[in-house]
C-alpha positions in Angstrom: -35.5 10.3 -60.2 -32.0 9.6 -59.1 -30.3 11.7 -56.1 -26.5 11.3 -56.5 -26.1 11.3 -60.4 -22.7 13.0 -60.4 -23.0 16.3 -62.2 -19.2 17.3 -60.8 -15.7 16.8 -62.5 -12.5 16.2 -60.2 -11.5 19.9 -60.7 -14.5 21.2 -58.9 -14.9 18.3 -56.6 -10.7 19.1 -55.2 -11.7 22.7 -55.3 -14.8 22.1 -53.0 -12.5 19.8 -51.1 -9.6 22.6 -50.7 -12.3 25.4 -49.6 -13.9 23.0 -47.0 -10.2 22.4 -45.0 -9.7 26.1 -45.1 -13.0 26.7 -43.5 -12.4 24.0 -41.1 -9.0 25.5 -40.4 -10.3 29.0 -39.8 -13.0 27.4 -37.4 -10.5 25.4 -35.7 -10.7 26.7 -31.9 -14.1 24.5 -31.4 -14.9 25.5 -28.0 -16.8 28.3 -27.4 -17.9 28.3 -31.2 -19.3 31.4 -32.4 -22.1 31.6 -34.8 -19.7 32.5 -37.6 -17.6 29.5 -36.7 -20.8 27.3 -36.8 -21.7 28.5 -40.0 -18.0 27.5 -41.5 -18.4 24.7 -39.9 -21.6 23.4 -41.3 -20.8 25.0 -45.1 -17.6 22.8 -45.0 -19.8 19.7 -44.0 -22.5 20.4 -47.0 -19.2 20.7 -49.1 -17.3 17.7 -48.2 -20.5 15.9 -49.1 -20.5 17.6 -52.3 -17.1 16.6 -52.7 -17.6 12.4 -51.3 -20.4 11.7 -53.7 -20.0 14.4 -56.8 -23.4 15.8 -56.7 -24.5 19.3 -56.3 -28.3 20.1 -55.6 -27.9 23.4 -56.6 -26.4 22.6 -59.8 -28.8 20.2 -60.7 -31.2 22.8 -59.8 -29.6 25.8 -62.2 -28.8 22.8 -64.6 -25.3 22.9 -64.3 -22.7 19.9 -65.0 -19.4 20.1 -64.7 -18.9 16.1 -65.2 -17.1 15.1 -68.4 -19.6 13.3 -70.8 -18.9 9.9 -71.1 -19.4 8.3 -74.1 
């Protein structure tokens, strides 16, 4: 079974991209980091991964691919 088989198109990849920044921005004062902060914090950490090697567990768990066939 492979782990990173890319099952994400450039589209959703720049989205996940775009919404991670934001979060990061929002979380920006990192001292005294709130739980709330923390939590944007790491959800824009599990994203940029998302977004640096196209795979999505959750999609492959629901069976979802947004990656153009290739033929």
């Amino acid at each position: 079974m492979d782990l990173l088989i890319l099952n994400q198109s450039k589209l959703d990849r720049g989205i996940r991209l775009f919404v991670a920044l934001f979060l990061l921005i929002i979380a920006y004062p990192f001292e005294n980091l709130t739980p709330i902060e923390f939590a944007f914090i790491f959800i824009a950490g599990v994203l940029i991964f998302n977004t640096l090697s196209g795979n999505c567990y959750i999609y492959r768990a629901f069976g979802i691919n947004t990656c153009p066939v290739k033929e």
